[in-house]
N, C-alpha and C positions, 0 to 999 in steps of 0.2 A: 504494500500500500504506500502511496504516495504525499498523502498530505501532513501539511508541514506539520499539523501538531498530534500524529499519529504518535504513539511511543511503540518501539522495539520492545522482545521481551527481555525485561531485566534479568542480572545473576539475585541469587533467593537475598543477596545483602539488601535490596528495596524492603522487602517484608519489616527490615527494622531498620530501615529509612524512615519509611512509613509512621510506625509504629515513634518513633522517636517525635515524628512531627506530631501527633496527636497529643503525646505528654506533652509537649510543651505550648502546642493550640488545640485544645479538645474543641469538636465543634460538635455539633450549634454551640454555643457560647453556655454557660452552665446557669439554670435557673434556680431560682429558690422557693418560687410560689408559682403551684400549680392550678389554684383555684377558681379561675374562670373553664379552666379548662374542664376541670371538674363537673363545674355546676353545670357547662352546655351537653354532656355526657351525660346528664341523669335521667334525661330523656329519653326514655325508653325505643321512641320511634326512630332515634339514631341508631340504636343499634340493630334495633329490625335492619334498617336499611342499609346498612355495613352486610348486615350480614347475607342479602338478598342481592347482593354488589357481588358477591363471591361463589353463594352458593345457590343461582335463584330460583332452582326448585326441589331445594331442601327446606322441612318444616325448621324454623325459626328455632335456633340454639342459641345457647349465651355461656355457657361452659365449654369450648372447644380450648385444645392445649394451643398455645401462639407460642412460637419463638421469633424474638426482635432479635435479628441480624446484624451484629454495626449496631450496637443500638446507642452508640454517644451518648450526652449526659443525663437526656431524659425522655428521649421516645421510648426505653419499656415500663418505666412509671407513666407514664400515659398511657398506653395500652393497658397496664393490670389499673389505672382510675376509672376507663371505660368501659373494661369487661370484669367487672369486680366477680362475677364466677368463674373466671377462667383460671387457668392456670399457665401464667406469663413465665418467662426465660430470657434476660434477655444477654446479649455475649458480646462480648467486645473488647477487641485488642490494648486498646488503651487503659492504660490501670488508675487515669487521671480519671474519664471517662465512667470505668466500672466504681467508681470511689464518690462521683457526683451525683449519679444516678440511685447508691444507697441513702445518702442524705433524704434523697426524694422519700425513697421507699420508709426510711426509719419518718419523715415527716407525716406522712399523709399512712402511716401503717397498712403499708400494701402486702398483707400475708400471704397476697397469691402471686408473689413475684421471688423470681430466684434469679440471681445474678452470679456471670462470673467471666473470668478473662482470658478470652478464649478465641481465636483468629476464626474468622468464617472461613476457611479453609480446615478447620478441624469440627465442625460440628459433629459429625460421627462422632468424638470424644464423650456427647454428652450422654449415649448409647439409649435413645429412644426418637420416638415419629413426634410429630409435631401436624396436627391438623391445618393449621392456619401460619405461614412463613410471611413476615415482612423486612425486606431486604429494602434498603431503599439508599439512594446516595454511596452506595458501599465496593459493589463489584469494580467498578470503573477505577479505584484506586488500588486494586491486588495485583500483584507483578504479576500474575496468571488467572484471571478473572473465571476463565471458563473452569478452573479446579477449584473455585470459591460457588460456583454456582452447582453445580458438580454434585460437592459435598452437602447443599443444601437440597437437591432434590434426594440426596441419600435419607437426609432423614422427614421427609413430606410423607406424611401419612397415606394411604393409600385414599382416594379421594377425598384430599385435601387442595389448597388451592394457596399460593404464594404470589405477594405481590414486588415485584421488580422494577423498582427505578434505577435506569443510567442517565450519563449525560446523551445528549445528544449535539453534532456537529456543526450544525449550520447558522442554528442562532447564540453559537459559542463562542463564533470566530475573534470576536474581541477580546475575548479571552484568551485566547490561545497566540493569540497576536502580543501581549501582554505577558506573557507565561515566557515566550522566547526571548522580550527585551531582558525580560529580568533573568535568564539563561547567560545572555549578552553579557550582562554588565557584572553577573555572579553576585545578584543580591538574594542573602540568605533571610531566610523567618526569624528577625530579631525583632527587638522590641522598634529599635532605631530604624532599620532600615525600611520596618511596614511602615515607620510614620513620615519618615521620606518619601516610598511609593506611594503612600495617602497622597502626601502634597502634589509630589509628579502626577496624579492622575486628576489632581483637581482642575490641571490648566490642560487637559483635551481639551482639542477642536469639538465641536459638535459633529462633526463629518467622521469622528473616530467610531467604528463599528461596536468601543465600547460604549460610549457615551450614552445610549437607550439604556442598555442593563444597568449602567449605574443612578441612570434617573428613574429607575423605575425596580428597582433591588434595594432596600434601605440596609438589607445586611452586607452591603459594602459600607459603610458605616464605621462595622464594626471590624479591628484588627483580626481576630480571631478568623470571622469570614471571608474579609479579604487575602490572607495567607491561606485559607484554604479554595478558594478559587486560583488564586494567580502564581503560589507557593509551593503548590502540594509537589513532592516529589514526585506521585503516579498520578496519571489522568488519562486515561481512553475512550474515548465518547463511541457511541455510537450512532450509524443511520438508519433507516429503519430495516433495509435488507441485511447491514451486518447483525442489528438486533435480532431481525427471526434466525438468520443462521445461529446465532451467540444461542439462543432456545435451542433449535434444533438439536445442535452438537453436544450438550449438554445433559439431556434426556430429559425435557420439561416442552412442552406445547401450549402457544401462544392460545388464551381465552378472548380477551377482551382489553381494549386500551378502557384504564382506569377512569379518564374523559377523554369519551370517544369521539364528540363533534369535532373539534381541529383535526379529525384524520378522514370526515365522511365527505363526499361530495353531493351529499342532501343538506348539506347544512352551511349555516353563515354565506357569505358571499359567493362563495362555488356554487349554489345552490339555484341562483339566478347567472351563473356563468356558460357562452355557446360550449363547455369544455364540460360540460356537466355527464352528457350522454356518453361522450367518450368514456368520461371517469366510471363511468357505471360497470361500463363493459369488460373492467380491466377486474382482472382478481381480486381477490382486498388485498392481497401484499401487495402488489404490482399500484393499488390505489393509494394505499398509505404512504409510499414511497414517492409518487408523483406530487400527494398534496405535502407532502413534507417538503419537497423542493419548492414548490407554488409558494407557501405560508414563508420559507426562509427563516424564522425565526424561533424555531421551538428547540427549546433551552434542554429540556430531558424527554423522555421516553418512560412513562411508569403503564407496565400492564397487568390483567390476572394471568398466570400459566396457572397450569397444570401437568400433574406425571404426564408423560408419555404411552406408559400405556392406562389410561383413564379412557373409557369408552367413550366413545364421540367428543362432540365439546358439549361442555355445559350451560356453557353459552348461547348456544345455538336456540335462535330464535323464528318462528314460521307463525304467519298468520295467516296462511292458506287452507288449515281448519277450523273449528270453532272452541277448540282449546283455550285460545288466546281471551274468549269470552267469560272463562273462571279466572283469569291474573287479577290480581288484586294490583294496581297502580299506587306507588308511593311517592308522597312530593319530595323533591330534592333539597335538602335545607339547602338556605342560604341564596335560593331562587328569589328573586322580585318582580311587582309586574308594576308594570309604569303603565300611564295613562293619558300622559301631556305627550307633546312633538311627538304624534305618531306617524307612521308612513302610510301611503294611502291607503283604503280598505282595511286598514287594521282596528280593532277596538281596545287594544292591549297590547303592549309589549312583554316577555316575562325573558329576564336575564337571571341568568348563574353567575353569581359573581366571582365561583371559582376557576370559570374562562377568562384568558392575560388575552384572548386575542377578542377584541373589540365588536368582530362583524358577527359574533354567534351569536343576535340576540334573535327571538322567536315572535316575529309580530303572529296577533292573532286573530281571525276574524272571529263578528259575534258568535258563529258557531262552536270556536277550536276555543274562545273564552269560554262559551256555556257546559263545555266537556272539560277545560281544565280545572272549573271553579267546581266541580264534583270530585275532585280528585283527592281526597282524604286520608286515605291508607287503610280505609274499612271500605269502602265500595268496592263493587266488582265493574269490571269493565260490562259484563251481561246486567248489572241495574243501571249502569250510565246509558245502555244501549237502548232498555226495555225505556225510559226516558226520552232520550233524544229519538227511538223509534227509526234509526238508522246506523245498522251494523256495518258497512260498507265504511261510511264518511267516521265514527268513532272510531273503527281500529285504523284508519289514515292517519287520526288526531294522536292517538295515541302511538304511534308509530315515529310519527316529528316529535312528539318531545322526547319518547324515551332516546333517540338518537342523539337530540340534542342534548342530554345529560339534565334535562327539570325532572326525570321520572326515573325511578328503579322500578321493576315490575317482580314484585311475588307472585311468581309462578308454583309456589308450591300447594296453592288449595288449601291451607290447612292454617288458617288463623281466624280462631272464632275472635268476633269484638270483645269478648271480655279477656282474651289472652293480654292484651296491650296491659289494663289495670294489674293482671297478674305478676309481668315483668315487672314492674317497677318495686316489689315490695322488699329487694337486698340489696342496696345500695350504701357503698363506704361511705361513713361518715367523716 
């Protein structure tokens, strides 16, 4: 491979290259209150819907085993605040890391978390499955990625399901353009020298390909983050064909992009583009790789996999029978619907404000608002229909959002409405 900020594979001395750079910048940055986080997790219909994200036609569990991967100073005390029945792991090279993340756990008394210091390259170590694997930010810094992922599908329970974030290449480039001055000039991870590159990076041009990430990433900001962007001794991004190879070779099969509109050509501006039909035509890999070149800007790559050998995908969605008429449709937090400067024929706008890219917003006509303002997480899509009195145009409606990422759909039949009151009644205090 040819591109300038490709890296070679290292000799195993990277592993404690690596590992050296996190004692001395653990990232994310280390926190000490977890408590909003808390309280927006006590709601029970987040987790339904996590969980309906992974497994969508499994009845609703809340005790599945989760190992956090890389889990830095506080993503698996987050994970054991919002799944306070499970039983959390979470492993991590850095012993700065594995040491900040106890604070959390002895804070907020997380009994169902076990921690320890451990490279994701040795998870087999821990000598057990794990249902639920969140790797995220991690592979992309191991001097051999695909024996880090490897080892993670070794211990994935057998239909279980892992989510996988790397970087991705094209909306990196100012980074990686930045990663080789400072190669250039041999500026190390010191205290001094980030606060030099701070300043050196304050007087970009606007025309500098960094210049958006930094206006629009406030964890440049922070030392810790920026040495782990522009510092890190490993970094490997991926595109989307090395990432399905990276799955394939691995023994794990691509489910689902985590948010899947910036990769469809039904959605945001593609969607009204002459390039629309073409896109349709083309496989999904062959599509996600075009609209990833289109979009130019997409900074990582998170999806659901699954083992390899997992019967079909799980994923796999068809509204060519009337199946789709028992899903039970779940709103997506964090959705809003607007109602001023709308575009023409629309009565509604409704955005996910977990989309960075601006054009996925979902106008709605008064129809596709009278079907999304039913959408509660107890209806079925067969009493939206027996309603609206048109099963053709509702599963169209509900087709555009769950694409769009406002909808999870439970597919598994099996949530009576007093289940919801039921979850809620074991929660950390």
């Amino acid at each position: 491979m040819s591109r300038m900020h490709d890296r070679r594979s290292r000799p195993s001395s990277t592993s404690e290259e690596v590992q050296a750079f996190y004692e001395q910048h653990p990232y994310p940055p280390p926190v000490a209150n977890l408590n909003r986080y808390r309280d927006r997790w006590k709601d029970p219909r987040m987790r339904r819907l996590e969980s309906h994200m992974y497994w969508p036609a499994e009845p609703y569990r809340d005790d599945r085993s989760i190992l956090v991967a890389g889990c830095g100073t506080s993503q698996a005390a987050k994970h054991a605040l919002r799944w306070p029945n499970a039983k959390v792991v979470g492993i991590d090279v850095s012993k700065k890391s594995i040491r900040e993340t106890r604070k959390l756990k002895q804070r907020y008394s997380l009994d169902n978390l076990e921690l320890v210091q451990l490279p994701v390259e040795k998870a087999g170590d821990l000598g057990r499955e794990f249902d639920h694997i969140v790797c995220t930010g991690v592979l992309h810094h191991l001097p051999d990625p695909d024996a880090g992922l490897r080892a993670l599908r070794g211990v994935l329970a057998e239909g279980g399901a892992m989510q996988v974030m790397v970087y991705a290449p094209y909306g990196r480039t100012g980074i990686y353009l930045i990663q080789n001055y400072c190669r250039h000039l041999g500026i190390a991870p010191t205290t001094r020298e980030i606060r030099d590159l701070t300043q050196v990076l304050q007087s970009l041009p606007e025309t500098h390909p960094l210049a958006p990430l930094m206006a629009n990433a406030p964890d440049f900001a922070d030392p810790a983050a920026l040495a782990d962007a522009l510092l890190n001794p490993q970094d490997r991004p991926y595109s989307v064909p090395e990432f399905m190879d990276f799955l394939g070779r691995s023994g794990v099969k691509f489910g689902r992009w985590v948010r899947q509109a910036p990769y469809l050509p039904q959605c945001g501006m593609i969607a009204s583009s002459p390039h629309r039909a073409k896109l349709e035509k083309l496989p999904a890999r062959d599509q996600y790789a075009a609209i990833e070149l289109l979009r130019g800007a997409m900074v990582t790559h998170s999806a659901v996999v699954y083992r390899d050998d997992a019967p079909g995908n799980p994923q796999a969605l068809s509204f060519e029978d009337d199946k789709w008429l028992d899903f039970v449709p779940l709103p997506m937090p964090g959705c809003v619907v607007i109602q001023q400067n709308l575009p023409p024929g629309a009565v509604a706008v409704v955005i996910n404000r977990a989309h960075t890219f601006t054009d996925l917003f979902v106008p709605l006509t008064e129809f596709e608002a009278f079907v999304y303002a039913r959408i509660d997480g107890q209806t079925s899509c067969r009493d939206i229909v027996e309603e609206a009195t048109d099963a053709v145009s509702v599963g169209e409606v509900i087709q555009k959002l769950w694409r769009s990422d406002q909808i999870v759909l439970d597919r598994s039949m099996s949530w009576p409405k007093e289940a919801e009151n039921r979850s809620s009644g074991n929660e950390n205090k």
